[in-house]
N, C-alpha and C positions, 0 to 999 in steps of 0.2 A: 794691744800686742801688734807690733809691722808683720807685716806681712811679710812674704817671703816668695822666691822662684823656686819651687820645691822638686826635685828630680827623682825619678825612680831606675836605681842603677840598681846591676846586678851583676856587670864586671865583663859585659859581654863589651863588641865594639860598637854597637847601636849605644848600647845606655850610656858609653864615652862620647858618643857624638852630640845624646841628649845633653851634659853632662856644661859641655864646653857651648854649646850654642846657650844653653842655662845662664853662663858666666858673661856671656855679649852681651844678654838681654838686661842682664841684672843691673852691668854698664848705661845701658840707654836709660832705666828706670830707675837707680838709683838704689838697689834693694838686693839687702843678701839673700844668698842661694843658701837653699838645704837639701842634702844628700841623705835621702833615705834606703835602705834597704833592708829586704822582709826576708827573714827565716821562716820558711816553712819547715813544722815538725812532721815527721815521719806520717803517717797514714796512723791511727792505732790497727786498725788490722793487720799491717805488715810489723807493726812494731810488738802487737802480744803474740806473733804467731813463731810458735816456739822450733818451727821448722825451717824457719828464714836463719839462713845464715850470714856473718857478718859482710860476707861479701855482698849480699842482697841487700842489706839494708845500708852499706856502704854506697851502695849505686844509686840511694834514691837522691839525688840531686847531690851527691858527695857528704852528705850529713853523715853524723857520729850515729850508734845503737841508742838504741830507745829516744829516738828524738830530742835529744840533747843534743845540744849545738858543740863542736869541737872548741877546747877552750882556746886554742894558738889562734884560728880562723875566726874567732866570733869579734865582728866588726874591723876586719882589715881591710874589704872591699871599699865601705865607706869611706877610713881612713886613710888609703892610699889615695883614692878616687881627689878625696878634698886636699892632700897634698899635692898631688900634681896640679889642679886647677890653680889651689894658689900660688904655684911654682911661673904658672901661666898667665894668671892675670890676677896681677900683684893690686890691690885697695880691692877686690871684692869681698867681702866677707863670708866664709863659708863652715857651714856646722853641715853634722852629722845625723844620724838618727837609724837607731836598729831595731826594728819593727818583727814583733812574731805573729803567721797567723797566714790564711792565704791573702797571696800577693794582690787580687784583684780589690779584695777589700779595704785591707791593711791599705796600700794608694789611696783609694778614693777620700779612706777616710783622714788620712795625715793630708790630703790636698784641701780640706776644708777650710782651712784660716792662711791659705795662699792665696795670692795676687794669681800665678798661673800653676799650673802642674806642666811638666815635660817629660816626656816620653821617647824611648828610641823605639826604631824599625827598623827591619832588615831591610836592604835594598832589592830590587830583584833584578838586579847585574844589568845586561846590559841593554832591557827594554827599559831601563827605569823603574819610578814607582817605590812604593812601598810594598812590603809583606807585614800587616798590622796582625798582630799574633790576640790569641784568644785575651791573654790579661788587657793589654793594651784597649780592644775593644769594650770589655767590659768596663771597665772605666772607664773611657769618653761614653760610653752611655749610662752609668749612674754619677759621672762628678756633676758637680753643679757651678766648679768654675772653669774656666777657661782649659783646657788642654792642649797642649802640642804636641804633634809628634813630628820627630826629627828622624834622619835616615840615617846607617849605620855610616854612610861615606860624607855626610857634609861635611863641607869646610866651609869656612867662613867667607871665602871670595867665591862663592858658589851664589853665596847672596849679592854679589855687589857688581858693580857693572865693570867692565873691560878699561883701562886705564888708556891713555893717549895711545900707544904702541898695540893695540889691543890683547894685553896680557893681563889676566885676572890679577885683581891686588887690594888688597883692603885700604889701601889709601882712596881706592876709585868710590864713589858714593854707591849707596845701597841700590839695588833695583824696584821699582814697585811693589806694592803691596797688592792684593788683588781681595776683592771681598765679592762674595758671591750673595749676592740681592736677589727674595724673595720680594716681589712686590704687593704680592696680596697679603704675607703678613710679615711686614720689616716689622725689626725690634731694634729700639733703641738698646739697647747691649752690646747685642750683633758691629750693629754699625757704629755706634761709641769706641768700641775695640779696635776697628777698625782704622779710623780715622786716628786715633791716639797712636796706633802701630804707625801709621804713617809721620803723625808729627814726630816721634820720635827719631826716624831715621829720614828725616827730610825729604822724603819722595811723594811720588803724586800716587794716590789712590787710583787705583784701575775698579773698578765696580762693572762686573759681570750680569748679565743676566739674561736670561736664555728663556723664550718660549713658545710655544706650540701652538698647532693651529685650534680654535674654537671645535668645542663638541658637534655641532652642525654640520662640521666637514665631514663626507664618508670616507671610511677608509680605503687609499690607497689614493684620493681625489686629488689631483694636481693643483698646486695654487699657480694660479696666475700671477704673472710679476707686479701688476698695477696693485692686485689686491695687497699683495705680502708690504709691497710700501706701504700701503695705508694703514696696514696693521702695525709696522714696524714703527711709524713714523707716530704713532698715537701708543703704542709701549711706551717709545722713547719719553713721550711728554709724562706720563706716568713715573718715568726714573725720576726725573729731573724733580718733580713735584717732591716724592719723597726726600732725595737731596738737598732741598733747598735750603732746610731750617739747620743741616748740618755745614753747608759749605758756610753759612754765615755764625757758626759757632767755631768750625776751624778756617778762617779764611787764608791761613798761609797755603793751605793743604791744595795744590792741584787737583782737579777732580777729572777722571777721562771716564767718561758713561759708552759702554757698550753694549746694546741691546739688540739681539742678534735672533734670529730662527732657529731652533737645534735645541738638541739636550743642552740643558743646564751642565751637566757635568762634564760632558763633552768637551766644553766651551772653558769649563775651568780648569781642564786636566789641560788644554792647548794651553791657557793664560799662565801657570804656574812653571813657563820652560823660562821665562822672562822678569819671574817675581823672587822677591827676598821671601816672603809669606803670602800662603795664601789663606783667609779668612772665613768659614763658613759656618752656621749653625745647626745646633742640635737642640727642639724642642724636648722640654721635661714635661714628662708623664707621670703626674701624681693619681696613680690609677691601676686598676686590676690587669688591666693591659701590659701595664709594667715598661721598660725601659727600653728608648727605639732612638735610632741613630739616624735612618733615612736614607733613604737611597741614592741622592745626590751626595751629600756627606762620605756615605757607605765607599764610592765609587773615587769621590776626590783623593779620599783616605789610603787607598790603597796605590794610587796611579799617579798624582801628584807628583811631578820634581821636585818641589821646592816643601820649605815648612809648612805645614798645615797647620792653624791652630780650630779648632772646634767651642767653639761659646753655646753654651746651653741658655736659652732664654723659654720663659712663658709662652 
């Protein structure tokens, strides 16, 4: 079965922003898009309680009584949604799909035999950032492939850099990718995604990575500047080691290594004002502990300008 760039729309403006960045990507990859969207039924307790009246159960998310889907509306979101795209951007191939059940689940699990899942977010005006809503969340921490989330205001020259006159333009080439590198445990997934996101849209890889001072420093202990070089300057050979065996599997791929003092997150949520995507991972917990996103992740996902995508690795 191909694979597919699978989108989770609901008709709002976020899931039209996921919807159409879905359509670019599917361009760079070669792979059609699917538009899914999930009918939640009614609660039964609001739906056997014989004192709710129609007006009550009219409100729960616009749905018919008794948890029946209204027949005029049941799959017109979809089907508008994959018209206008292919009104938009004509050779992508696009289907549908009308899911019942809750939305966090119903997602994760239609994202299972995709290449990537995409996701919209609210924007949060005009500090930036994202506002990554509860479903959203829960699915970048139980999918096990790739996820994006896109912002309800992207456009498309948001990713790309400034044209000769410096006017944004999609003729102008993409901007960076940026991937955020754990060095104590890269995964080749993480950073495969990575690199692939860049060969696609011909830019150089920015590879982020932020770290702290050793447990032996007390708190609040000043570093001195000789020492922070010597630490920074033996990070760096650390990047560059992990790097190696990929720069020479993508050698068109630019590689910019910056390994810096500070939050990790910090340092990506800076990186991401300059990127087409920004790349970061989310380990899977197959455990009683259950399902974690991370606090770097947690923080990109939220504050980011630009795309985020999320890869779940081991």
């Amino acid at each position: 079965m191909p694979r597919t760039i699978t989108v989770g729309i609901d008709g709002s403006p976020e899931s039209r922003a996921a919807a159409e960045w879905a359509a670019r990507e599917a361009k760079l990859r070669g792979l059609p898009v699917k538009l899914i969207h999930v009918w939640e039924p009614i609660p039964e307790h609001l739906a056997d309680a014989t004192h709710s009246g129609a007006e009550t159960l009219q409100h729960w998310t616009g749905r018919s009584e008794m948890g029946v889907p209204p027949a005029e509306g049941w799959g017109r979101i979809p089907r508008e949604a994959a018209e206008s795209l292919r009104l938009r951007h004509p050779g992508v191939e696009v289907t549908t799909e009308q899911l019942t059940g809750l939305p966090a689940e119903a997602v994760a699990r239609a994202a299972q035999d995709a290449e990537l899942l995409v996701l919209g977010s609210r924007g949060l005006g005009g500090i930036g950032g994202f506002l990554v809503g509860s479903v959203g969340l829960a699915v970048v921490a139980h999918s096990e492939r790739p996820v994006v989330l896109v912002r309800a205001d992207e456009q498309a020259t948001d990713e790309q850099a400034m044209d000769a006159v410096g006017i944004p333009s999609t003729a102008a080439p993409f901007r960076p990718v940026v991937l955020g590198l754990d060095v104590s445990r890269p995964d080749e997934a993480l950073i495969g995604f990575a690199f692939d996101a860049a060969t696609r849209r011909k830019v150089p890889l920015r590879v982020v990575h932020g770290w702290n001072l050793p447990p032996y420093y007390a708190y609040g202990m000043a570093l001195e500047p000789a020492v922070e070089r010597e630490m920074a300057k033996g990070d760096a050979v650390i990047v560059t080691e992990v790097l190696r065996p990929w720069r020479q599997k993508f050698p068109d791929v630019e590689v910019v290594e910056q390994s810096h003092y500070g939050s990790p997150s910090t340092l990506l949520i800076d990186a991401s004002q300059e990127a087409s995507l920004v790349v970061v991972g989310r380990r899977i917990r197959r455990s009683s502990v259950g399902a974690h996103i991370g606090p770097v992740t947690h923080a990109v996902l939220h504050h980011a300008t630009a795309p985020v995508a999320v890869v779940a690795h081991d």
